[in-house]
C-alpha positions, 0 to 999 in steps of 0.5 A: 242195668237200669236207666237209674243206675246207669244215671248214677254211675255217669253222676258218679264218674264225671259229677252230676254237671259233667255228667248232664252235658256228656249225655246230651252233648257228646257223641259217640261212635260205638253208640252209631253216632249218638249221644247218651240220651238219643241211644236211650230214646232209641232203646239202646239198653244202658248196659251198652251205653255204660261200655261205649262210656267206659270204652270212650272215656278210658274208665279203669275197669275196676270202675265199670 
């Protein structure tokens, strides 16, 4: 997956403002403790960062 779908899919799940302050704020545990944006800085692929999202946020799996 590339970061930009990975992007739209966050904007289109939680809005583009929610979406911005979850990449940088929250962390989370299936990410080693991370936030969305030290994963990617850290190379986690997006595909990755999308599950741990879904997993954390209970995203319906028709939406992941």
């Amino acid at each position: 997956m590339r970061i930009t779908v990975f992007r739209r899919l966050m904007t289109d799940e939680f809005g583009a403002a929610r979406a911005d302050v979850l990449s940088q704020d929250h962390v989370l545990s299936g990410l080693g403790g991370r936030t969305v944006e030290q994963a990617l800085a850290a190379g986690v692929p997006a595909k990755e960062i999308w599950r741990e999202v879904c997993v954390a946020f209970e995203i319906p799996p028709e939406r992941r």
